[in-house]
Every structure is written in C-alpha cells, then in structure tokens.
C-alpha positions in Angstrom: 11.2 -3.2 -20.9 10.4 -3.4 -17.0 11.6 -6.8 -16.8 15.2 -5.6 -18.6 15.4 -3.1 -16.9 14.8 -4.0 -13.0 17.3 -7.1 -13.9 20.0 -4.5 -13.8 19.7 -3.5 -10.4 21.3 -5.4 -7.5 17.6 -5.7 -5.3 19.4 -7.2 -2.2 17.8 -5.6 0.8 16.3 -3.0 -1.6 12.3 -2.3 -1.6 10.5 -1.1 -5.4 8.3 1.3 -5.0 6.5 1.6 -7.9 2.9 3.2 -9.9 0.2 0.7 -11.3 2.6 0.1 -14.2 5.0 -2.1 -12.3 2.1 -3.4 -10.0 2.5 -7.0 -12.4 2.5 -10.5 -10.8 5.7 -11.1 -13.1 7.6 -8.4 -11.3 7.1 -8.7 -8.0 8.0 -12.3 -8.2 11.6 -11.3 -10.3 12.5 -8.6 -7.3 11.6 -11.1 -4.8 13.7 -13.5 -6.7 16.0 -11.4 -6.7 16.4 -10.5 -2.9 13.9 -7.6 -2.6 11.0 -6.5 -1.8 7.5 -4.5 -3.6 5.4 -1.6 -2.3 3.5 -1.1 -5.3 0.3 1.2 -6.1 -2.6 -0.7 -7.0 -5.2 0.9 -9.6 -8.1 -0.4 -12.1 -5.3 -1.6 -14.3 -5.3 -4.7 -12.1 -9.5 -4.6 -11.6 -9.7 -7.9 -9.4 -7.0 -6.7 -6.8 -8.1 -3.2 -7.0 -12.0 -4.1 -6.1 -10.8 -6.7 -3.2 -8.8 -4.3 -1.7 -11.5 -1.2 -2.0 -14.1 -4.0 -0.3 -11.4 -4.7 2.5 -11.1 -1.1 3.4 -14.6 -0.1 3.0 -15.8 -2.8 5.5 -13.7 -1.1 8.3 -15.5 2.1 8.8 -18.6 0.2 8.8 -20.1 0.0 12.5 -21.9 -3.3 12.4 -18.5 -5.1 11.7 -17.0 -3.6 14.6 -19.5 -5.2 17.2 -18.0 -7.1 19.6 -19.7 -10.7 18.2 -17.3 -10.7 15.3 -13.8 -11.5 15.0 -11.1 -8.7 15.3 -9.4 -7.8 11.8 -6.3 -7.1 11.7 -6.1 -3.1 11.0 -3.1 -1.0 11.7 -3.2 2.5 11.3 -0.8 5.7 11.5 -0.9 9.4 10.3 1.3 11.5 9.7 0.9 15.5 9.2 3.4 17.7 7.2 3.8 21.6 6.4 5.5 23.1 3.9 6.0 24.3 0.0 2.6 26.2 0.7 0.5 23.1 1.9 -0.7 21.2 4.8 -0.8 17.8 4.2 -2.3 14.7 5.9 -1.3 11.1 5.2 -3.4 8.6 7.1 -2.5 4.7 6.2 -4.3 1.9 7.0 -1.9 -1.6 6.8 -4.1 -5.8 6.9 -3.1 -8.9 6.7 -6.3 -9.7 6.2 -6.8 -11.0 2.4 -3.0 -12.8 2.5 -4.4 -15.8 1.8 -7.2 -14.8 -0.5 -4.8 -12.8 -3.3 -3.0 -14.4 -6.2 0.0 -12.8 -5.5 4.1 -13.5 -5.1 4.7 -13.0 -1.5 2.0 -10.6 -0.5 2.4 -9.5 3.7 0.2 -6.4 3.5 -2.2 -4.5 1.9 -2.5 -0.9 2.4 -4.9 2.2 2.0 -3.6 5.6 1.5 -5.8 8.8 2.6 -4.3 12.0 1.5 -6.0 15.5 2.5 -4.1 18.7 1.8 -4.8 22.1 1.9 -3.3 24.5 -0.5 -3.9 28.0 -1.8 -6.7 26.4 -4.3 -8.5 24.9 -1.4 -9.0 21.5 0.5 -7.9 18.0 -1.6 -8.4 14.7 -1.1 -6.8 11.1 -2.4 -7.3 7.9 -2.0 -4.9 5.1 -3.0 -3.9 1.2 -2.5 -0.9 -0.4 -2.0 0.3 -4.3 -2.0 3.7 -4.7 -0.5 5.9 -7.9 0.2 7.3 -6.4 3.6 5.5 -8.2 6.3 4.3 -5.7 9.3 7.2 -7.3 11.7 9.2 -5.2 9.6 7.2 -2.6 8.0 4.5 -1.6 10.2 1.9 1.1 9.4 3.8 4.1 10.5 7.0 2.9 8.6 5.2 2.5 5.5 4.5 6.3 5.4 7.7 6.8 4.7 8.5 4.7 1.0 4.9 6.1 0.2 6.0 9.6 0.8 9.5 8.8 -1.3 8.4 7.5 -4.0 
C-alpha cells in the first residue's frame, strides 16, 4: 500500500519522515524520484543498515579513535533541550557522512543517531535511535535535523 499511497502526494521540495516501515530501498528511491527527500528511522527490520550504523556511532565515543594519528571523521553534533507537558527532555543528534559510500542505498547524504533522555514524574528515560536521510548536511545540518525528528 506504501507505494500507492506516497504516489499520491506531490513530493516536490517535500522531506518523508517516516518509522522503520517506510525505511525500504524501494521508497526512498520513488520520493526521490519524485522530487523529495527521506529522513527515515532505521531499526532491526533492516539488520545490515541497522548494525553498520550502531558500529559507526559506537566507534565515536571510543578514545583510541580520537588520537591524533588517525584521520578526522566527519561527526556533527547538536542538542537541543525542551520543557514542558510535565517533562524535561534532551535530544542530542549526532549527523556522518561517513559510510556514504559504503551503504546500498538511493541517495544517502547522512546518517544520524538520536539520544533522547527525559525526565518525567515516573523517573529518568532514555532512547536511542538511527536515522538515514537524503538531505545532504549543506542543507540539513545537525541542528536542523532536530527539528523533522521532533515533528514527526
């Protein structure tokens, strides 16, 4: 039904945010056909994207990478803290260009990770989350990204 469905809509200058459902090779290539763009969740439903992007972002907070014999990678980050309906909430981002050669997929500019920590009357929470999007960081840097995240 996706493919129906998103066929319908006039994606010219228009970005799909989407769950793991609509994070489908097929998909992103008929918005970008289209005229749009993809910021889509990626989860174990897609097992090879999901494991290269957890490996990506895992590397960075190791210490031995960062020494100063090795290459720079290319990590952009941004936070962004919010009050209100009864929480405090956290939203760090992390945005790479660094496996957009090495994925088998339509377009891909960035790859993202998504930190969430909130605090509500329950106690403290925490998520985690990845993202693949078509918008190059030119256009959609880490700190913009926080935004389509927090929309959809």
């Amino acid at each position: 039904m996706a493919p129906a469905l998103l066929a319908q809509i006039d994606w010219t200058g228009r970005v799909l945010t989407g769950d793991a459902l609509f994070c489908q090779r097929n998909l992103c290539a008929q918005v970008l056909q289209a005229g749009g763009d993809y910021l889509l969740v990626v989860k174990e439903n897609q097992p090879t994207l999901h494991r290269d992007l957890a490996t990506l972002f895992a590397f960075r907070a190791d210490l031995a990478l960062r020494a100063a014999t090795l290459p720079a990678w290319d990590m952009r980050e941004a936070t962004r803290v919010e009050r209100g309906h009864g929480r405090d909430e956290k939203r760090h981002l992390c945005a790479s260009t660094e496996l957009n050669d090495h994925l088998d997929w339509p377009d891909v500019a960035q790859v993202c990770l998504i930190e969430r920590t909130w605090r509500d009357q329950r106690g403290t929470h925490t998520a985690t989350r990845y993202l693949l999007t078509s918008l190059p960081h030119a256009v959609a840097n880490a700190a913009h990204l926080l935004t389509p995240v927090r929309g959809h």
